[in-house]
GUZABA-917977 format. One line per 2 residues: number of its first residue (from 1); their letters; for each residue y, x, z of N, C-alpha, C. Coordinates in pm, whole numbers, plus 32768, in hexadecimal, padded with zeros to 4 digits. Atoms other than C-alpha are relative to their C-alpha. Example, Ala and Ser with C-alpha at 12.3 -4.5 7.8 and 13.67 -1.06 7.14 Angstrom:
BEGIN
1	AS	7F89,8059,8000,7E3E,84CE,830C,8078,805A,8000 | 7F89,7FAE,7FFA,7F96,8557,82CA,806D,7FB3,8049;
END
This chain:
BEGIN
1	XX	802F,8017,7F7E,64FE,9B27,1D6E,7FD8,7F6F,800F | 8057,8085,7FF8,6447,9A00,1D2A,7FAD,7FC9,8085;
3	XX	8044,8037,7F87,634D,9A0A,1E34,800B,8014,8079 | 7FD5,801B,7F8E,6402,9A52,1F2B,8054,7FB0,802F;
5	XX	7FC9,8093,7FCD,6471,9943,201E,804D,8052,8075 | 7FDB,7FF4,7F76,6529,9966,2132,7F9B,7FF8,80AF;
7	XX	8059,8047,7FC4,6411,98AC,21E1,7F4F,8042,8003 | 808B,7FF3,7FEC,62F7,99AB,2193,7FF9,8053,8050;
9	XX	800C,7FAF,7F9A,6349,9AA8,2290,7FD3,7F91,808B | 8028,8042,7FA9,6302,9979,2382,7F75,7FFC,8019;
11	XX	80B3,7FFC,7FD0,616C,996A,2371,7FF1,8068,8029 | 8029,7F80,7FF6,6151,9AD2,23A5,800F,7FFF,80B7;
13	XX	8017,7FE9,7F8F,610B,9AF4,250D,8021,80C0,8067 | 8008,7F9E,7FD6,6177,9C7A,25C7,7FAD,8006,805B;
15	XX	808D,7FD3,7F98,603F,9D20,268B,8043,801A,8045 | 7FDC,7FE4,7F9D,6094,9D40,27F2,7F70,8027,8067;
17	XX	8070,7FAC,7FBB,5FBB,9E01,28E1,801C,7FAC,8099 | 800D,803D,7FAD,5F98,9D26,2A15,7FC5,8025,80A5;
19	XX	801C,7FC7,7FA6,5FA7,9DD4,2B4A,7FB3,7FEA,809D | 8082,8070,7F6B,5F09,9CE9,2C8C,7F84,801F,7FDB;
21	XX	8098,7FD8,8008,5DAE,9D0B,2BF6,7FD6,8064,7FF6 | 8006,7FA2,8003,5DE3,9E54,2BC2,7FF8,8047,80A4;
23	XX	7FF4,7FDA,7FB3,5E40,9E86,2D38,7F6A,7FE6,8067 | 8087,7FF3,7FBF,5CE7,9DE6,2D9F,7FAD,8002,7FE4;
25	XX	8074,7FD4,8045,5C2B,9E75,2CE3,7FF9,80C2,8048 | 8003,7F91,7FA8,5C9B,9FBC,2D7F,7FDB,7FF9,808B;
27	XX	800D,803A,7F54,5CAC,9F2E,2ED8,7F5A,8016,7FF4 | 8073,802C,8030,5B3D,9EC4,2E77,7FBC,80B7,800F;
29	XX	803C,7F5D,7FEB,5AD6,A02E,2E2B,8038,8060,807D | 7FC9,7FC1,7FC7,5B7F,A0D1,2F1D,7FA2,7FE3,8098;
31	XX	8084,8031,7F78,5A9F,9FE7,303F,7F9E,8023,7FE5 | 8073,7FE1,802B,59AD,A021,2F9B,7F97,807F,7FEF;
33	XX	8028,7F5B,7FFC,59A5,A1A6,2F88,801B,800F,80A7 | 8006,7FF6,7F5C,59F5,A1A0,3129,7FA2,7FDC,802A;
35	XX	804E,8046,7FCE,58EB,A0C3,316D,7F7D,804F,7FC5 | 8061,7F9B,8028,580D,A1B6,3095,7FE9,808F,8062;
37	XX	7FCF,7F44,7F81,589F,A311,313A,7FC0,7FBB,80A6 | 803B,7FED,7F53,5849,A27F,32A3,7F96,7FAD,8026;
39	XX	8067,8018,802B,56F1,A217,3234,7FAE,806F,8031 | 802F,7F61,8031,56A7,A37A,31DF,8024,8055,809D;
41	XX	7FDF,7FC4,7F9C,5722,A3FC,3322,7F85,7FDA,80A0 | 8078,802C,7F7B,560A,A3F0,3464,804C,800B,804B;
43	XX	7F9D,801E,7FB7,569C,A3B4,3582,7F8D,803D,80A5 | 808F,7FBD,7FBA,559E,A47F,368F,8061,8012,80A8;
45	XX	7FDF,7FEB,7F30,55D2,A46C,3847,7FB3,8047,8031 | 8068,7FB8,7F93,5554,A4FA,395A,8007,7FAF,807B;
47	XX	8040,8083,7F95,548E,A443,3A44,8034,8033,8083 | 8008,7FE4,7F7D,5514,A44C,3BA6,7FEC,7F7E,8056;
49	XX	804B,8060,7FB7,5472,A3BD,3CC4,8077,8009,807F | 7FAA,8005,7FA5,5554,A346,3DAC,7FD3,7FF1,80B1;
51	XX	803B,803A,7F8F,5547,A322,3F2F,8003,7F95,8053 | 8005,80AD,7FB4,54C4,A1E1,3FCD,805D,7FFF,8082;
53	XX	7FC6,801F,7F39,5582,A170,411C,7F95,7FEF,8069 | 8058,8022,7FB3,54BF,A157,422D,8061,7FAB,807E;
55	XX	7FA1,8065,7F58,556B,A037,4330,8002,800B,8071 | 8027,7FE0,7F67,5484,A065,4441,8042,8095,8017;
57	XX	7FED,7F8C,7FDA,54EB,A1E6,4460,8058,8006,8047 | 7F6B,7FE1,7F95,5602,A232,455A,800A,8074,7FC9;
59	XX	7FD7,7F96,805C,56D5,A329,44D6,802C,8069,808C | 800B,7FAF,7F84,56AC,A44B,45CD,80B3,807E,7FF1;
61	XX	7F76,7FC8,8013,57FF,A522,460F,7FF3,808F,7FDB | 8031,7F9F,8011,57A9,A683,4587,8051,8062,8044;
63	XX	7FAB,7F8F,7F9A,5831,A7A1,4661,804F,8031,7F59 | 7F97,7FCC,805B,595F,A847,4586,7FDE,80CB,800B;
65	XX	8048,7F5B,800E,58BE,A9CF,4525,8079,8060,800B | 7FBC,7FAE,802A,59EC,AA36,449C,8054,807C,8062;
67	XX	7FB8,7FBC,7FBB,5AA2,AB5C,4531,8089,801E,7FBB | 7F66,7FEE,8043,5C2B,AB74,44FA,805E,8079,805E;
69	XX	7FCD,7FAC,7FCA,5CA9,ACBB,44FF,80A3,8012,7FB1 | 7F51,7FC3,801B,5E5C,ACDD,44E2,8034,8048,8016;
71	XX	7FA1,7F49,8014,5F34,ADF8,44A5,8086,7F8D,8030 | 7F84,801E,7FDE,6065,ADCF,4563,807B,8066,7FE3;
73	XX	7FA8,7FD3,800D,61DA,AE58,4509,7FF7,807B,803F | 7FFE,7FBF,7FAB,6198,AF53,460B,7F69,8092,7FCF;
75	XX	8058,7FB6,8046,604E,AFF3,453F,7F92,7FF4,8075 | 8072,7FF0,7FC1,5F69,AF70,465D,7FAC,7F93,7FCF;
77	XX	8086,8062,801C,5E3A,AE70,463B,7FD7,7F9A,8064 | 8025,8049,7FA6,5DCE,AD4E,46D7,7F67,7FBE,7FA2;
79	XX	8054,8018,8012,5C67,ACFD,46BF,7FF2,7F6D,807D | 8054,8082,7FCA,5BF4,AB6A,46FB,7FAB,7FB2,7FB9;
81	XX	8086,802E,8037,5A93,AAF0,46E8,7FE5,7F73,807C | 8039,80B3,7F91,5A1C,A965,476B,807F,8003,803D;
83	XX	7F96,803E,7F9D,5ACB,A8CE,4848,8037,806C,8060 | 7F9D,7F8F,8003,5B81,AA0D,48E7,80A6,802A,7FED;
85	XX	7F44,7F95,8051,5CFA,AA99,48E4,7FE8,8042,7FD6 | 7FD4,7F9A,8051,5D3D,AB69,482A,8022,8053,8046;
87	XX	8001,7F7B,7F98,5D28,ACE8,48CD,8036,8063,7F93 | 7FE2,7F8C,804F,5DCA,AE0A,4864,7FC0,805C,7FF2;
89	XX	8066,7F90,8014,5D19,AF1E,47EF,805B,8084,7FA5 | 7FCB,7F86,803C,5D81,B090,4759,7FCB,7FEF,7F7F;
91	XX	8059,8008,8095,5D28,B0EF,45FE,7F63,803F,8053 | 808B,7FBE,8027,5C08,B1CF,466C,7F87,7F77,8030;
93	XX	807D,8050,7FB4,5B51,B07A,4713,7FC6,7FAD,7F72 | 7FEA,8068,804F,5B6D,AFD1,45CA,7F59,8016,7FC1;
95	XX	8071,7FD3,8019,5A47,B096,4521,7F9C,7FC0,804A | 8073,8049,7FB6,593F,B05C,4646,7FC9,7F7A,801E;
97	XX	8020,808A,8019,5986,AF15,4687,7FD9,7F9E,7F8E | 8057,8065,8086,593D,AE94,450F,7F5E,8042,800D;
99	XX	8093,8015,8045,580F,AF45,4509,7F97,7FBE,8063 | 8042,806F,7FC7,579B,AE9F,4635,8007,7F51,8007;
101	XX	7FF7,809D,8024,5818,AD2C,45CA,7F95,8010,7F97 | 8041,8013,802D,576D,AD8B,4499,7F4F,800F,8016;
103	XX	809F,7FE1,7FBB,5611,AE0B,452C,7FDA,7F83,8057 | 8033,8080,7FC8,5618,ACCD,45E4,8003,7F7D,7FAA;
105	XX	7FFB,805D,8034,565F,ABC7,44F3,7FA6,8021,7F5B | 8067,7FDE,806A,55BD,ACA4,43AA,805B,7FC7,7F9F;
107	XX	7FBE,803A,8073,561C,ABD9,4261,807F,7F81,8004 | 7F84,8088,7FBF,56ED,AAC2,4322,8065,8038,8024;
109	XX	7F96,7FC9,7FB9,57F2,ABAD,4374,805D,7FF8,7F90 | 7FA4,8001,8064,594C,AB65,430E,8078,8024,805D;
111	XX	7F9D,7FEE,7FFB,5AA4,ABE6,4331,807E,7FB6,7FCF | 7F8C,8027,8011,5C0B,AB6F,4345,8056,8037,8012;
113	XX	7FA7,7F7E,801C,5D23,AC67,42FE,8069,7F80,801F | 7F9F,8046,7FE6,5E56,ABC2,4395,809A,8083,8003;
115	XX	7FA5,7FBA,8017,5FBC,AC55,4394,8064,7FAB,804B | 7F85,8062,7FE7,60EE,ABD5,4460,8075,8022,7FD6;
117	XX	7F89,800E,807A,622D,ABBF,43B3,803F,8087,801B | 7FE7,7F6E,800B,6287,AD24,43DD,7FB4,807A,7FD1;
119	XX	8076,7FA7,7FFC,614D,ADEC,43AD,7FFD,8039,7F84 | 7FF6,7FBD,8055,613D,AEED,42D2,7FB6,8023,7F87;
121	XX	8068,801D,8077,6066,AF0E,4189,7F8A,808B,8033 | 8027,7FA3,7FFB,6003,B073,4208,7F9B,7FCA,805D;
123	XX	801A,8036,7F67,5F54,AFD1,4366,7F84,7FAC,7F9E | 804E,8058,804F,5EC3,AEC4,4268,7FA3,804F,7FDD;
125	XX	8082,7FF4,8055,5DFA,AF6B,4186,7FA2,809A,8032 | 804D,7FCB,7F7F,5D9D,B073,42D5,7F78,7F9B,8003;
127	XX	806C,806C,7FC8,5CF2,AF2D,433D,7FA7,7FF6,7F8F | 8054,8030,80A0,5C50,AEB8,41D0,7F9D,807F,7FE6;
129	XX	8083,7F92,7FF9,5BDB,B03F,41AB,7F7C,8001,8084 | 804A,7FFF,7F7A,5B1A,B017,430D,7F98,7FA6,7FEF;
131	XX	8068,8070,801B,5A79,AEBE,42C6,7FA2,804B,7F9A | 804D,7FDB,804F,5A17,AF63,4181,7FAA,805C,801D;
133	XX	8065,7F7D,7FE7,596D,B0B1,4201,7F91,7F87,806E | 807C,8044,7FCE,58BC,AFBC,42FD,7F8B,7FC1,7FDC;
135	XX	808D,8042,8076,57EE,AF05,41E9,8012,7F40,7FD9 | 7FE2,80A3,801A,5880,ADA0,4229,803E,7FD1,7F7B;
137	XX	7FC7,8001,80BC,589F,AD17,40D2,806F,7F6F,7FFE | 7F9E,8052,8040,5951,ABDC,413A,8051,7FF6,806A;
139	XX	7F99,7FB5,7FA7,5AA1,AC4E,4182,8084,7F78,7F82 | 7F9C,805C,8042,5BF5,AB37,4139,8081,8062,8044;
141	XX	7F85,7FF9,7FB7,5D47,AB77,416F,806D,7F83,8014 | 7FDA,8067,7FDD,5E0E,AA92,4204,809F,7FFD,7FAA;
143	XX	7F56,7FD6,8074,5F75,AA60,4111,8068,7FAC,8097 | 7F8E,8068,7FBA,6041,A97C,424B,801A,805A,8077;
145	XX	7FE2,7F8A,7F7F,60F2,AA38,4338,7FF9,7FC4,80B4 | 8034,8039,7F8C,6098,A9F7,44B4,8013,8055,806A;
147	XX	7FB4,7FA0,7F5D,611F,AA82,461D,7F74,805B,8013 | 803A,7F83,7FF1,60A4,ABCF,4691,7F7E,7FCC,805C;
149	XX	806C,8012,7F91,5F5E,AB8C,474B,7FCE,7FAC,7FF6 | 805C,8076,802B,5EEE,AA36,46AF,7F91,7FFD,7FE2;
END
């Protein structure tokens, strides 16, 4: 063992794989493929035209159309339209009277199905079938419960 030294395993250097440049070099590709992908992607709106203000206009108070008909605990009805109390009415008035709100107002006619905290589901959807056979298509129901005759 002549030529070996103690001292020649010292020049020999071990390969090490050096991981930081490795990390931005990925990093690197990784921006690089995002910034590609949402390149490739169109990005398409739709034009809306919004509405101007007008200052000078006075804002006029529009009469209130709606008619609010409630089923009370009791299975009767109270029909109120504009400014009006609220009147009681039978079932059979319920019919005539929509189709004359609606024959007078046409496509502006709207309904409000009210209920006061007793009222029965049966009474309810009395009323809802009635609006519906009348033709009025815009019909709400009210979800908050509210004294008999409001």
């Amino acid at each position: 063992m002549a030529g070996s030294s103690p001292h020649a395993d010292e020049g020999k250097k071990k390969a090490r794989i050096e991981i930081i440049p490795l990390i931005d070099v990925v990093f690197f590709l990784l921006a690089t493929f995002v910034l590609f992908t949402l390149s490739l992607q169109r990005i398409s709106s739709v034009d809306v035209t919004l509405p101007k203000a007008d200052p000078t206009a006075q804002q006029k108070k529009q009469e209130d159309t709606t008619v609010y008909l409630q089923v009370s605990d009791e299975g009767t009805y109270y029909w109120k339209f504009g400014e009006n109390p609220a009147e009681l009415i039978s079932t059979g008035e319920i019919a005539p009277r929509l189709a004359d709100y609606r024959n007078s107002l046409g496509t502006n006619a709207r309904v409000l199905v009210r209920g006061d905290n007793r009222a029965r589901f049966g009474a309810a959807v009395l009323a809802l079938d009635e609006v519906r056979k009348s033709g009025i298509e815009q019909i709400s129901v009210e979800t908050v419960q509210s004294q008999t005759g409001r």
